[in-house]
C-alpha positions, 0 to 999 in steps of 0.5 A: 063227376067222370073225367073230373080231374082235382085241381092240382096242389100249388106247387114251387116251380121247380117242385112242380117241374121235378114232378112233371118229370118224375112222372113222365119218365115211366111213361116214355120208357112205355110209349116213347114220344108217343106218349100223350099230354094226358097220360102225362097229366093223369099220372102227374095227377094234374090238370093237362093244362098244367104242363103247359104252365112248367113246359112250353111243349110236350117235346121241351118235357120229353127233352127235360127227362132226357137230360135227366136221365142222362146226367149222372149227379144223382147216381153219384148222389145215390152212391155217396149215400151207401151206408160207409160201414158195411164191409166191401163186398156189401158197399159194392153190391149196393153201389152196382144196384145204383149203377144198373138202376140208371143203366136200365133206364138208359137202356129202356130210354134207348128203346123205346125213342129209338134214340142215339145221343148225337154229340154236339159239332165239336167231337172233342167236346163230347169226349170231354163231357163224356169222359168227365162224366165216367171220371164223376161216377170213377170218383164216387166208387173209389170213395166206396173202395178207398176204405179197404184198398189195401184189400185190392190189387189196383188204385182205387180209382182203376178199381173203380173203373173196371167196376162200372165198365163191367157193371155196363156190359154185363147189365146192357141188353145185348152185349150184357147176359141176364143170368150173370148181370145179377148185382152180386154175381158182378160184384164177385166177379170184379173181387175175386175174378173167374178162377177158383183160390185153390187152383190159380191159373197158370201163366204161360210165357209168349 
């Protein structure tokens, strides 16, 4: 029968939810909030009427993506997960493919809902929030440099850092450059930096 949709598998609530999700994510970096209950159904591979089950509105889904999207757990996650026996430069570039996974999406997010994250009323809570969630993400990388940090010039945890503010600018759409955002071409870059090993650079006093 056209436009028969099968009755979806029952799921567990919060299995259900995490699919509503998944699926709806791809579809607002595509059409942003226009993106239709239907659309959403169809690629969920659901009944529409089953949205309306996890998610009181099409806008309480929309909302539950962005907080996805936004918090940074499952990116620590991910890089807690990267094989510990690869040598550094390996590990590094596995870790910068995680972070520009995430960064990507942010930035597609940003596009397509014309969307600024608005900080709560009390601006010192969103610095904490936001300086708590680089200090999350500072501490998975660290613990993928601590093996060999006796290969690197700074404490791990600045190391880290330098690694994930680079990885952002060289991955953003404007600020970043397509031709040097390349996971391994960063990854050079932060070890070995823009000078040959033959030639260092001269300092000159001020």
């Amino acid at each position: 029968m056209i436009g028969f949709v099968p009755r979806a598998t029952p799921l567990p609530p919060d299995e259900r939810r995490a699919a509503l999700i998944a699926a709806t994510g791809p579809l607002l970096e595509q059409f942003g909030r226009e993106v239709s209950t239907r659309q959403i159904a169809e690629a969920a591979g659901i009944a529409e009427g089953t949205i309306f089950r996890v998610f009181a509105t099409k806008e309480s889904l929309i909302d539950a993506v962005l907080e996805e999207v936004f918090d940074n757990q499952r990116t620590c996650d991910q890089l807690a997960l990267v094989d510990p026996t690869l040598d550094l430069e390996a590990r590094l570039v596995s870790a910068v493919t995680i972070l520009q996974g995430r960064l990507r999406r942010v930035f597609a997010l940003f596009h397509t809902l014309r969307l600024s994250r608005r900080p709560p009323e009390d601006p010192e809570e969103f610095k904490r929030r936001q300086q708590a969630d680089n200090e999350r993400l500072n501490a998975a990388l660290a613990a993928l440099l601590k093996p060999d940090a006796d290969r690197l010039r700074f404490d791990v945890t600045d190391a880290a850092s330098m690694l994930r503010t680079i990885t952002f600018s060289l991955t953003h759409p404007i600020l970043g450059d397509t031709r040097l955002s390349d996971a391994g071409q960063i990854v050079d870059l932060v070890l070995y930096g823009i000078g040959r090993p033959s030639t260092p650079l001269k300092r000159t006093s001020c």
